[in-house]
C-alpha positions in Angstrom: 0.0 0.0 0.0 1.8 3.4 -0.9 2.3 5.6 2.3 0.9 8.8 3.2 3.6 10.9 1.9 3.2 9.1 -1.5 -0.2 10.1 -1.4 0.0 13.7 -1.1 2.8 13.6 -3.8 0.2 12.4 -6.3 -2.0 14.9 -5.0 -0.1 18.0 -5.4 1.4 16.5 -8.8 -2.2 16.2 -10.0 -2.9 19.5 -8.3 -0.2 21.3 -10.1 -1.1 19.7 -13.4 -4.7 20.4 -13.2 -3.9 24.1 -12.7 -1.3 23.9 -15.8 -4.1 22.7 -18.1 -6.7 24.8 -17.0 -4.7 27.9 -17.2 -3.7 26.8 -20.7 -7.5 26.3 -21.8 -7.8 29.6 -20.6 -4.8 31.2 -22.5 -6.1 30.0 -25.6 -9.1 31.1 -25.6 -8.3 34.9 -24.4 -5.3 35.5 -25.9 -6.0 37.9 -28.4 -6.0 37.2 -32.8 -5.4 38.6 -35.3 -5.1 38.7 -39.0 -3.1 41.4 -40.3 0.3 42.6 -40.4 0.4 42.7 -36.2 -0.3 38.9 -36.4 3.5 38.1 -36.1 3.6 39.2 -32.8 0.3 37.4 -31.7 1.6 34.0 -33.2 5.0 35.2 -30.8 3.2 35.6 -27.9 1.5 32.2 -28.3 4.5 30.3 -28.7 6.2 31.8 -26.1 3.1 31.2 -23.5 1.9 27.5 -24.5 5.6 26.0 -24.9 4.8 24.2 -21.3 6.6 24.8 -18.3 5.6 23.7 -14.5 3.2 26.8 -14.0 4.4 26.9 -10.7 3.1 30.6 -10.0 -0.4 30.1 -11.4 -0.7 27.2 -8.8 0.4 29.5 -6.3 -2.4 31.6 -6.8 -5.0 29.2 -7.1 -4.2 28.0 -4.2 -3.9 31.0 -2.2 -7.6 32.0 -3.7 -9.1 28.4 -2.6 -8.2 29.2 0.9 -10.5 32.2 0.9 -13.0 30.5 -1.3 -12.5 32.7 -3.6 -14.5 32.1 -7.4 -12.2 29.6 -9.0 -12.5 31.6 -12.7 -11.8 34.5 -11.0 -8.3 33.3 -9.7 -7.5 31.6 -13.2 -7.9 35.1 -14.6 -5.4 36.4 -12.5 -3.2 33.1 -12.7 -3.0 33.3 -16.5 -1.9 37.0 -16.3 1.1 35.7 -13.6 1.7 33.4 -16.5 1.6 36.3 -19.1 4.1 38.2 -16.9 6.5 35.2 -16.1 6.3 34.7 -20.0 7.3 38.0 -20.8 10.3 38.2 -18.5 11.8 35.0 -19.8 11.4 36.3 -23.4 13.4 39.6 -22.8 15.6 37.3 -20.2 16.8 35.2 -23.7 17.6 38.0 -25.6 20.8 38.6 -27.1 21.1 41.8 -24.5 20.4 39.9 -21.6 21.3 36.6 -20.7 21.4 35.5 -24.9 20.1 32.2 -24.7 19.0 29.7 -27.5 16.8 27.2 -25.5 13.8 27.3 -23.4 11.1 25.2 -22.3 12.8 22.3 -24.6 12.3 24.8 -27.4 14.4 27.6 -29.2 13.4 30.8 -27.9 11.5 33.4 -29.1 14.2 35.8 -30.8 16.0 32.8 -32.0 12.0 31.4 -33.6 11.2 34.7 -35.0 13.3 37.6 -34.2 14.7 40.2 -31.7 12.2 42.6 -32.6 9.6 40.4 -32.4 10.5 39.1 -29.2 10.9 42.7 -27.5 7.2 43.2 -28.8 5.6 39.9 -27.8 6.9 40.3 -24.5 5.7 43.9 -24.2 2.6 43.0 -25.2 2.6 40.0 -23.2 3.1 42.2 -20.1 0.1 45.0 -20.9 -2.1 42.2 -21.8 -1.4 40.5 -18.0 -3.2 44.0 -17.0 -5.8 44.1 -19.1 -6.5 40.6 -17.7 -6.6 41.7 -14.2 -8.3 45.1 -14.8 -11.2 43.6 -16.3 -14.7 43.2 -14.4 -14.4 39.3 -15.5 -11.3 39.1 -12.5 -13.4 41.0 -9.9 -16.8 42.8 -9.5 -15.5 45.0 -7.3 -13.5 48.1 -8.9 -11.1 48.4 -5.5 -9.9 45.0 -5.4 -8.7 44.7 -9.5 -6.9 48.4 -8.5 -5.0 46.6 -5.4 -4.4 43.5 -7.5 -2.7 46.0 -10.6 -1.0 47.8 -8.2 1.0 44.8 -6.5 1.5 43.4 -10.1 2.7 46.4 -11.2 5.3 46.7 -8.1 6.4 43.0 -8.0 7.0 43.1 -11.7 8.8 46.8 -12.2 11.6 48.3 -10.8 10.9 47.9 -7.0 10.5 44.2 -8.4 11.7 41.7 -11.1 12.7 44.1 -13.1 14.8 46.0 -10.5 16.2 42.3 -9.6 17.4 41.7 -13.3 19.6 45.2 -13.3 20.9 44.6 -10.0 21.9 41.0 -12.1 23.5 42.2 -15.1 25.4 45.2 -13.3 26.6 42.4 -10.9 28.5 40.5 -13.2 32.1 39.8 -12.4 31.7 41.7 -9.2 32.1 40.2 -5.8 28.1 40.3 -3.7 27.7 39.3 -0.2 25.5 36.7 1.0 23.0 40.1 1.9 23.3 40.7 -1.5 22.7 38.0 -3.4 19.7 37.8 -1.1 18.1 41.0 -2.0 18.6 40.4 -5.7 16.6 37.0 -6.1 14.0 39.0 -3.3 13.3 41.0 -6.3 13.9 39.1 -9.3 12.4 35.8 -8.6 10.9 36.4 -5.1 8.5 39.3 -5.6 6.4 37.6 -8.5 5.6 34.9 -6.4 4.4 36.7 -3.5 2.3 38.4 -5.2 0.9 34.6 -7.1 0.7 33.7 -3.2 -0.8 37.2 -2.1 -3.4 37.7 -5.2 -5.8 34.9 -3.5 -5.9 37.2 -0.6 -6.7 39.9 -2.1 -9.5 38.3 -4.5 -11.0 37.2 -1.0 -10.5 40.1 0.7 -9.0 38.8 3.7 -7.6 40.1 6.7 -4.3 41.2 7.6 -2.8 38.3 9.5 -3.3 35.9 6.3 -1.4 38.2 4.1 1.1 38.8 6.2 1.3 35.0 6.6 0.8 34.0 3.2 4.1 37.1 2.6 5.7 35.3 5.0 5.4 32.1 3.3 6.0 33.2 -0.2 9.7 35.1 1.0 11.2 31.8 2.7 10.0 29.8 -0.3 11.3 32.0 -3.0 14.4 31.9 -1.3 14.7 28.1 -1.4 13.3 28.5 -5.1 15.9 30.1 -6.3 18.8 28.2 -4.1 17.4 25.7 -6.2 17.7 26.9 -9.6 21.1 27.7 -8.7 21.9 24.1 -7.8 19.9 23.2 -11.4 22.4 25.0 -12.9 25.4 23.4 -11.6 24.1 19.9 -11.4 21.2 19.8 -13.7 20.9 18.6 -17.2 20.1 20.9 -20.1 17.9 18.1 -21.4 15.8 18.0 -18.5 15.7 21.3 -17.5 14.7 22.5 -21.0 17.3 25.3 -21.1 21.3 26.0 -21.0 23.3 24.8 -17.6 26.3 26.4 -16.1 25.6 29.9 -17.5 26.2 31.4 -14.8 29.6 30.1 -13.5 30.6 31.0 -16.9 29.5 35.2 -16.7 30.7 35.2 -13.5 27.9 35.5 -11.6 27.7 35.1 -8.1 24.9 32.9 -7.0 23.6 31.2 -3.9 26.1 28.4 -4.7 28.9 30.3 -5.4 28.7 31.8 -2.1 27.8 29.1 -0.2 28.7 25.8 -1.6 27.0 23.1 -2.6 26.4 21.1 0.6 25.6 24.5 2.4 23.2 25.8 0.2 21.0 22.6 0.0 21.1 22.9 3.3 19.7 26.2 3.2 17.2 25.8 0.4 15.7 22.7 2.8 15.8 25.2 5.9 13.7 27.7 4.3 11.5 25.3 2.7 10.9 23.8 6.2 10.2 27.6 7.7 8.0 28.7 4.7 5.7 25.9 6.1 5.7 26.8 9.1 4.2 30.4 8.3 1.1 28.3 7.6 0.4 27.0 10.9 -2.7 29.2 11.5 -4.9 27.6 8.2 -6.0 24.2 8.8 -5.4 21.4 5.7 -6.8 23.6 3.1 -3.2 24.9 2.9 -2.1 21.0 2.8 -0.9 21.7 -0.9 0.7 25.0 -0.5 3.1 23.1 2.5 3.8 20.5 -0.6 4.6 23.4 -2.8 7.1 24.3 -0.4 9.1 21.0 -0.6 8.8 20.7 -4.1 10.9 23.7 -5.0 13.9 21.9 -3.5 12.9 18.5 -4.9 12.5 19.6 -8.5 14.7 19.0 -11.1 13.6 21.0 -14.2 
């Protein structure tokens, strides 16, 4: 008989998977057509967004929502414009400019599929359609919540967010960063968009402030250990698996969790924070069950 851990592994993998295809289904139906000359960057946008991937921070959300029993179309709206945003930033990440890579998601990437032009537009448009998404009366009936959930979108994906963790990446090449450092950086280029995927259910439900806070709480240790682990992927990993280029960043000279710490010492980390992003949790009862599963999957993964 398989054992209760086993169990719950199915579980969240079926979770995870259900989210993936309904966020998909939804993606192809919204995501906008068109016919004349603009079409290029329409047919760019779709190959960028349904090439796969674990949709990781569309879970997040929809499982943050279900705690607050929050309309399950509602947080699919909002967890295919996470998805539109994440999309985006991977695009421009590729691009000859930035981090000039050839692969991703098992596929070549957008500028090396169509062109650097047409990658710079699909993931600007990409990002204003994530906002049109969210801003609609579909996502919420009530006008004050879609304004709070733009506003944190906006912040975890600009400048006091991803996009403020990517310069602080590329000026930090070669350079020597501090553990402190490092820290701040993947805060704001990997950490911010998912608290707001773990924060958005919140807001849909218009809960109270201890939730939040906890559900912040939860998203900033698990980030952490997210990105330990991507760091580790891109040591140990295999670019066959993982769908994109290993060792990248040994090779720029960038320093990373590992590069600081080891690898020994920042496994060790990456399972610490996993261990104390679940904790954060303690005050919902086994509706969260999934969310604590999340939290040790990021350091189990291997793509």
């Amino acid at each position: 008989m398989p054992s209760k851990s086993t169990d719950f592994s199915a579980e969240f993998d079926a979770a995870i998977a259900k989210v993936a295809s309904d966020v998909e289904g939804m993606l192809d139906v919204i995501l906008p057509h068109a016919d004349g000359p603009e079409a290029r960057v329409f047919d760019a946008m779709r190959y960028a967004i349904m090439a796969g991937g674990k949709r990781f921070r569309p879970f997040l959300v929809c499982e943050s929502a279900r705690l607050f029993g929050v309309d399950p179309v509602a947080a699919l709206r909002v967890a295919a414009a996470i998805e539109c945003v994440h999309t985006y930033s991977l695009v421009h990440d590729d691009l000859p400019c930035m981090d000039d890579d050839d692969l991703r998601r098992g596929q070549p990437t957008v500028h090396r599929a169509f062109d650097e032009a047409t990658a710079v537009l699909a993931g600007d448009a990409l990002l204003t359609f994530a906002f049109e998404l969210i801003s609609d009366r579909d996502t919420h009936q009530l006008a004050e919540v879609r304004i709070e959930l733009v506003r944190r979108l906006a912040l975890a994906s600009g400048g006091q967010g991803m996009v403020g963790g990517q310069m602080i990446d590329l000026t930090s090449e070669g350079q020597q960063i501090d553990m402190g450092g490092i820290t701040r950086l993947q805060r704001l280029k990997t950490g911010a968009l998912i608290a707001f995927a773990c924060e958005a259910g919140a807001v849909l439900g218009r809960a109270p402030r201890e939730p939040r806070h906890a559900l912040r709480a939860y998203a900033h240790d698990m980030g952490l250990a997210y990105q330990i682990t991507d760091d580790l992927l891109d040591v140990e990993g295999e670019a066959a698996l993982i769908g994109k280029a290993t060792g990248k960043d040994a090779h720029a000279g960038k320093a990373t969790f590992v590069s600081i710490l080891g690898v020994e010492r920042a496994r060790a980390q990456a399972a610490m924070l996993s261990e104390q992003a679940i904790q954060h949790l303690d005050l919902f009862d086994e509706k969260a069950d999934l969310l604590r599963q999340a939290a040790r999957f990021v350091i189990t993964r291997r793509t």
